[in-house]
C-alpha positions as a Python dict, from the first residue, in 0.01 Angstrom:
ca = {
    (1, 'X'): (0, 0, 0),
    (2, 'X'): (-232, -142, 219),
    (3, 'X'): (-633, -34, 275),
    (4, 'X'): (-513, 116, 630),
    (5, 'X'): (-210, 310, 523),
    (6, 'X'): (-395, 454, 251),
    (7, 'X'): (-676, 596, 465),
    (8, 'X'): (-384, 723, 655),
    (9, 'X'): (-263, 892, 365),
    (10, 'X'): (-586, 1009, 293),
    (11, 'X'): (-620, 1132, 622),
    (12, 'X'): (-293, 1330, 643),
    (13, 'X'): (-421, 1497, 304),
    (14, 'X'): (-699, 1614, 511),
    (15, 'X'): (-471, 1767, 792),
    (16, 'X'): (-278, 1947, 508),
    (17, 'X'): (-594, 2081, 384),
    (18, 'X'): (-722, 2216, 743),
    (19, 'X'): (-370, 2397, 773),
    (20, 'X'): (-417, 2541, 436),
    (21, 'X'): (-751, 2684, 514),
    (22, 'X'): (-622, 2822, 837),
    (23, 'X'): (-371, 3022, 676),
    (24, 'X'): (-646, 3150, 428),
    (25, 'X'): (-740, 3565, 488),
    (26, 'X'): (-1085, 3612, 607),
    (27, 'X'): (-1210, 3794, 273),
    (28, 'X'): (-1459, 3700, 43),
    (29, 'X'): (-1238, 3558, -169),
    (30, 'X'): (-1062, 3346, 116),
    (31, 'X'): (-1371, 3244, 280),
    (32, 'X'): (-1511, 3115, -45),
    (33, 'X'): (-1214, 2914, -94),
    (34, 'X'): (-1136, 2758, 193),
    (35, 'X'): (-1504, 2685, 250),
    (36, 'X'): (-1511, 2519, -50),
    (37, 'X'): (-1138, 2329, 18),
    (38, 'X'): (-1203, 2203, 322),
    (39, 'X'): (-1513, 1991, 199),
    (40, 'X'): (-1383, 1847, -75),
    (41, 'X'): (-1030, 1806, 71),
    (42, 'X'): (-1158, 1625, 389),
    (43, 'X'): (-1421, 1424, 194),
    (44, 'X'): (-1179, 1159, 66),
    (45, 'X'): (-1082, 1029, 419),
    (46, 'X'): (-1451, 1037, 535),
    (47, 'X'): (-1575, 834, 210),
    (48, 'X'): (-1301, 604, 215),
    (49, 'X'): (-1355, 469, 586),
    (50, 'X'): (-1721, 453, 406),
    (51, 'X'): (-1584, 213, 90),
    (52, 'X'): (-1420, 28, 346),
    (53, 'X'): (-1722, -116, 488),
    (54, 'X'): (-1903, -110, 133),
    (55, 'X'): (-2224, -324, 111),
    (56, 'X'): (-2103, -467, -250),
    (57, 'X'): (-1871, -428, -511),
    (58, 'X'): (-2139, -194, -656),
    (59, 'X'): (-2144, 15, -363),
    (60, 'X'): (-1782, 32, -340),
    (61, 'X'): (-1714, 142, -692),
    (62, 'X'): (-1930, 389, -636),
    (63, 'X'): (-1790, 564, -336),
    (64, 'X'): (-1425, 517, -470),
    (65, 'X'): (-1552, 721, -787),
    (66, 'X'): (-1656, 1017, -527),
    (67, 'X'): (-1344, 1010, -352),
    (68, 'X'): (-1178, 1052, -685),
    (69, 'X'): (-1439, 1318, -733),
    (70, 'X'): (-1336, 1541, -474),
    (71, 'X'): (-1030, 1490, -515),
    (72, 'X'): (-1007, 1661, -865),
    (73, 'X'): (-1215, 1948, -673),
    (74, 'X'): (-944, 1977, -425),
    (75, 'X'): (-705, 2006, -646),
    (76, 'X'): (-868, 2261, -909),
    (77, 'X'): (-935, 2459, -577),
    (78, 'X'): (-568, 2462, -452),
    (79, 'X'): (-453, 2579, -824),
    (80, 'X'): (-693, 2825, -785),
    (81, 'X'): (-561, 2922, -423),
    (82, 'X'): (-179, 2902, -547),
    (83, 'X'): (-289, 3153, -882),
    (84, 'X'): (-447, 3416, -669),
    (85, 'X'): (-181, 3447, -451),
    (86, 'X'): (-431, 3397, -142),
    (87, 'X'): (-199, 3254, 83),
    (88, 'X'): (113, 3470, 53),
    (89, 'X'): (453, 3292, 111),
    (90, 'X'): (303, 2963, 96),
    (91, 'X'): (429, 2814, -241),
    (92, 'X'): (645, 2550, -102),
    (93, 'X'): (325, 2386, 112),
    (94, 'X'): (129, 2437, -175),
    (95, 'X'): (367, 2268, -451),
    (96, 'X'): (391, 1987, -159),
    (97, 'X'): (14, 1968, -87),
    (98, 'X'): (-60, 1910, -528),
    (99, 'X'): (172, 1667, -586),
    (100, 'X'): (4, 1501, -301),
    (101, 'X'): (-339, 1557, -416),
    (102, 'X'): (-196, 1436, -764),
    (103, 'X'): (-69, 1073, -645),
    (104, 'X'): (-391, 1051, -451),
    (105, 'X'): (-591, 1165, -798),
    (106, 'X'): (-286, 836, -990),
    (107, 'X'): (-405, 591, -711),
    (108, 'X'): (-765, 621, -765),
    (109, 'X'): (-798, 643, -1141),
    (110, 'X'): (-552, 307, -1135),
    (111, 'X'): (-798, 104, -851),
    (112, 'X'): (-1084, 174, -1057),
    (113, 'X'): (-919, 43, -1355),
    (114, 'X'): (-833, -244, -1202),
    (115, 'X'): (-1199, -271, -1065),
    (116, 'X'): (-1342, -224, -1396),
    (117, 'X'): (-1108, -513, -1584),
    (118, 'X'): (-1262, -754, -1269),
}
C-alpha cells in the first residue's frame, strides 16, 4: 500500500467514525462518547497528512507513534460504545468499523518496527 492510499484509508476510517457519532443518542453518556470518538477517530487522517510532510525521520516517528496512539483510543472507545449498547441495532457497522480500526492499529505497530530496525 502506498503513502496516498493509506491516508485514504485513514480517511475513510474517519468518515466511519463521523457516521458512528451521528447515530449516537444525545445523553450524557452518548455525548461523552462520541465527543471523545470523533477526536481520536479523525486524528489519524489529520496527523498522517502531517508525517507526510515530516521535517526528519525524528519528526516522523514521532507523529506515526500518535497516530497509533489514537488509534488504540478509538478503538477502546468503540468497544466501549458496542458494550453499552449506545447505538442500538448497530452491531454489524460496529464489528466492521473494529476490524478496521484493528488493521489500521497491525499497519502502524509493523511501520514502526520497520522504522526502528533502520
Amino acid at each position: 500500500m502506498n503513502q496516498q492510499e493509506l491516508e485514504d484509508r485513514l480517511i475513510d476510517f474517519g468518515v466511519l467514525i463521523i457516521k458512528i457519532v451521528e447515530l449516537m443518542p444525545s445523553s450524557k453518556a452518548g455525548n461523552h462518547i462520541s465527543g471523545q470518538l470523533v477526536r481520536s477517530g479523525t486524528a489519524p487522517a489529520l496527523i498522517y497528512g502531517e508525517a507526510r510532510a515530516a521535517e526528519s525521520r525524528r519528526d516522523f516517528i514521532h507523529k506515526i507513534k500518535l497516530i497509533l496512539k489514537e488509534l488504540r483510543e478509538s478503538l477502546i472507545t468503540l468497544k466501549l460504545t458496542q458494550k453499552s449498547a449506545l447505538i442500538p441495532n448497530s452491531l454489524d457497522f460496529l464489528e466492521e468499523i473494529l476490524a478496521e480500526n484493528n488493521e489500521l492499529v497491525s499497519i502502524f505497530v509493523t511501520t514502526l518496527k520497520s522504522l526502528n530496525n533502520k
